[in-house]
Structures are given as C-alpha cells and as structure tokens.
C-alpha positions as CSV (number, residue, x, y, z in Angstrom):
1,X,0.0,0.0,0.0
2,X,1.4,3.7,-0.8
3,X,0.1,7.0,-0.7
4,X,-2.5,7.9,-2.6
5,X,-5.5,10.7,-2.8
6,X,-8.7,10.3,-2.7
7,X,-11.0,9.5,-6.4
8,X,-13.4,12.6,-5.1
9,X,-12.0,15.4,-3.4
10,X,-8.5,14.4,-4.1
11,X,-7.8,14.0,0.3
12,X,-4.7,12.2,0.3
13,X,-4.9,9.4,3.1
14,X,-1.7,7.3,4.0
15,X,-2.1,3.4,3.2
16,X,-4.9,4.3,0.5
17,X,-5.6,1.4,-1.9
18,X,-5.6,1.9,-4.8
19,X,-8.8,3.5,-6.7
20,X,-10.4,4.3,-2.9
21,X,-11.9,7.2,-1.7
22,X,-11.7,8.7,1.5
23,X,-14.3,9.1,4.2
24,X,-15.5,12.3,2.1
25,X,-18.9,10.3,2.3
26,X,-19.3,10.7,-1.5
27,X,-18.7,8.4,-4.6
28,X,-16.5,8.8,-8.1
29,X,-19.2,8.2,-10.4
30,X,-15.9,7.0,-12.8
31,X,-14.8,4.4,-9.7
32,X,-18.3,3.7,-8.5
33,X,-18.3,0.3,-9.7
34,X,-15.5,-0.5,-8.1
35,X,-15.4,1.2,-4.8
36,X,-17.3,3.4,-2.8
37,X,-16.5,4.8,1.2
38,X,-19.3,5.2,3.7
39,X,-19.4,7.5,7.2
40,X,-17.6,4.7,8.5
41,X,-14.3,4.8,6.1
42,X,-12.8,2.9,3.6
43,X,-14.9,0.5,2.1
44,X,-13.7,-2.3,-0.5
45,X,-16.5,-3.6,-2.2
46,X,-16.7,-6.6,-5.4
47,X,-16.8,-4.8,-8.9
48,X,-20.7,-4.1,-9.1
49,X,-22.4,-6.1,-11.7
50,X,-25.8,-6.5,-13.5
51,X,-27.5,-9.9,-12.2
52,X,-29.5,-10.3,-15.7
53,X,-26.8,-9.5,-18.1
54,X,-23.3,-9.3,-16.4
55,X,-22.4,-5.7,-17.8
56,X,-20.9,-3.5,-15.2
57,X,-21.9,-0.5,-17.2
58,X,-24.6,2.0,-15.7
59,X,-25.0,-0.2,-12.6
60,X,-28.2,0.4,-10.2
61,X,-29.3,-0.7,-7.1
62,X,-32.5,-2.0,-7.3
63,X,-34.8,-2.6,-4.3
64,X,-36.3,-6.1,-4.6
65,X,-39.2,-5.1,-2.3
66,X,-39.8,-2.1,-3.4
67,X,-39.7,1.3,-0.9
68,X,-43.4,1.6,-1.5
69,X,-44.4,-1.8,-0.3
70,X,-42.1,-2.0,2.5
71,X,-40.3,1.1,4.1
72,X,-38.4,-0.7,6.7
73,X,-36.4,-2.7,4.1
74,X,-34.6,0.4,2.3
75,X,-31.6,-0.5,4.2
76,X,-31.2,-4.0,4.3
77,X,-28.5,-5.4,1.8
78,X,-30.4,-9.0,1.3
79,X,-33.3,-6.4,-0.3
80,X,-30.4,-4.2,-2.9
81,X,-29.5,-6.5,-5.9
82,X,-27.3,-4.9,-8.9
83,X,-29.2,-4.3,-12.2
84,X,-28.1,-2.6,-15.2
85,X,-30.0,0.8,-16.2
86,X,-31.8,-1.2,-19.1
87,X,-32.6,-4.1,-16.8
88,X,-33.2,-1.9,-13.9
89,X,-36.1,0.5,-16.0
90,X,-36.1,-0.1,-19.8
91,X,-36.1,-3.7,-20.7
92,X,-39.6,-4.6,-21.6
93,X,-39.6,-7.6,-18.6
94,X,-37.9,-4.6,-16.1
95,X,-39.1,-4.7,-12.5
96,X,-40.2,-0.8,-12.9
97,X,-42.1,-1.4,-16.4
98,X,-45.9,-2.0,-15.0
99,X,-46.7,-4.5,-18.3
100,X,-44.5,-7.0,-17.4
101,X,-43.6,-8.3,-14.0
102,X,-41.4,-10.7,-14.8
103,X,-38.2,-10.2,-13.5
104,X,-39.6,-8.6,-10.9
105,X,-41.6,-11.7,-9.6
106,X,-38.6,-13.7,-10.5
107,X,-36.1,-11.7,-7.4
108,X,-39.4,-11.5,-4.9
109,X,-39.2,-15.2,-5.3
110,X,-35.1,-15.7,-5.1
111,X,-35.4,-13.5,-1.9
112,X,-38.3,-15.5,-0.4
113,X,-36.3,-18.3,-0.9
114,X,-33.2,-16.6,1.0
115,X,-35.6,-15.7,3.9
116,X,-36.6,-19.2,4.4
117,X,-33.0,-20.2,4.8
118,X,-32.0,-18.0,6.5
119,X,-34.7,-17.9,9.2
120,X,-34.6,-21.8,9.7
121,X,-35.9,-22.0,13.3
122,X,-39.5,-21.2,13.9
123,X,-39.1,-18.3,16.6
124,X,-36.7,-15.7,16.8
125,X,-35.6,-12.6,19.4
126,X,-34.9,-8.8,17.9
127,X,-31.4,-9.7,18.1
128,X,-31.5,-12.9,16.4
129,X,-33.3,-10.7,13.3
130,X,-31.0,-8.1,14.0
131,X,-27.9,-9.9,13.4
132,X,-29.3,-11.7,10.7
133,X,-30.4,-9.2,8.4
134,X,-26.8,-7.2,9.6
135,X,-29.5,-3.9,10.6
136,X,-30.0,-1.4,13.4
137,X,-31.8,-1.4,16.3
138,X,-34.3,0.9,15.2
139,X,-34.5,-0.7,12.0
140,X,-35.1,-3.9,13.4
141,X,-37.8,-2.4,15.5
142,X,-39.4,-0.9,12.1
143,X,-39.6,-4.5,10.8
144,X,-41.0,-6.2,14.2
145,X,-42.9,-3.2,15.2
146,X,-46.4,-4.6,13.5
147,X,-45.2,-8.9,14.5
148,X,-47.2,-10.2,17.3
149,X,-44.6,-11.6,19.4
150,X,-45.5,-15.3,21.3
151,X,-44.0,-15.4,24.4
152,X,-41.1,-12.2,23.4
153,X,-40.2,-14.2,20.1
154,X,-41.2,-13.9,16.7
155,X,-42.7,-16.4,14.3
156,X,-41.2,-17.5,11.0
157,X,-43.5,-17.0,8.7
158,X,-44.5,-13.2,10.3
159,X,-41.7,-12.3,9.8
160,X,-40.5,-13.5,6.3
161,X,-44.2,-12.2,5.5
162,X,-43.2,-8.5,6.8
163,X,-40.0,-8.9,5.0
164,X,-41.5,-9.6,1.9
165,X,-43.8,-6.4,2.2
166,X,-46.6,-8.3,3.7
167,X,-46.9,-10.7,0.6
168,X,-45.4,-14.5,0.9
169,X,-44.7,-15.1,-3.4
C-alpha cells in the first residue's frame, strides 16, 4: 500500500488502496463500480455487476421489495440486488415497467427463498433478526414493530411475510 489521494476530493490518506476514496462520504461516479466509502471509512467492495446481463456499465441498485411496499427494508442489503439501467427500468420484462412483472416476480421469489434459509428455526428474538439481516436497532424495531410476538419471540412466517412487504410469493 502507498500513498494515494482520494478519487473525489482528491484528500490524500496514507495506506490508500488503490482506486479508494476517503471518508468524504461521496462516490467517483468513474470508480463507483468499483469502490465506494461510507461514514464509517474505507470501504472495498466486489466490482458491481448487472444480475440479468453481467455488464458492469450503468450499474443500479435495485430494491427487490420495493420502498413503496415495505419502508423498513430500504436498508437491508439482502433487499439491494445490482441491475443494469436497461434491466433496472427499460427492458420490456424490467421490475419498474408495470406491463411485465417478470423479472420482478422472478427476485421477490429468489429473496423469499433466501428468507426461508435464512430464518430456519420457527421463533426468533430482535437480536437474532438483527444480526441476521446485519441492521440497526431501530430498523429492526421498524420491521418487528407490526409482529405479534409469542412469548417475546417472533414467528417465522410473520416475519418472512413483513420482509416480503406483507406478501409470501
């Protein structure tokens, strides 16, 4: 590791990687693909790619659930899956294009699935669900805040349902 500055706002930081950015808390749109920092620093992530296609062109996140149906889940990586801008809004199968819900339906399923595995046990605690799902306290209390709990725990299936936006695909 050497020296180098910052993709952004050009911050030099001692024992950057190469093509970071510093804890400027903004992207390179140029390096975005690549790597991105956060408020918390540095932040390597895996070259960003489109799940239909494989282009890393124009890369979006796309919200599996969308903000609409379920508020709580903006935050939660297992809900963020990369999509190209085509695949993301033009494609004529895109989850955004209201004729065709095809890919759309396709993710809701793949992330139902993920649910179910990874809520195998058919109670859990708030911490359980926070750990899990790698969110906040008061995120996790958005996403239990409407589960019955039985006995302080919450049910498998509530919670996989609120998860889902209140819909089980």
């Amino acid at each position: 590791m050497v020296d180098r500055e910052c993709l952004n706002c050009k911050h030099n930081k001692h024992a950057m990687k190469e093509d970071m950015l510093c804890e400027c808390n903004k992207t390179c749109t140029t390096h975005y693909n690549r790597k991105i920092c956060d408020k918390w620093g540095m932040v390597n992530m895996k070259e960003r790619r489109c799940l239909i296609c494989g282009t890393t062109l124009n890369i979006e996140a796309h919200h599996i659930v969308f903000r609409s149906q379920a508020p709580h889940m903006i935050n939660i990586q297992l809900n963020k899956v990369d999509l190209c801008n085509y695949h993301h809004q033009h494609a004529p199968n895109s989850p955004h294009n209201s004729g065709n819900r095809e890919i759309d339906l396709w993710l809701k399923k793949r992330m139902q699935d993920k649910l179910i595995k990874l809520f195998d046990r058919e109670y859990y605690e708030a911490i359980d669900v926070m750990y899990l799902l790698g969110c906040t306290t008061n995120e996790c209390d958005d996403i239990l805040r409407l589960i019955i709990p039985i006995d302080g725990k919450y049910p498998r299936e509530a919670l996989v349902r609120r998860l889902m936006g209140g819909m089980l695909y």
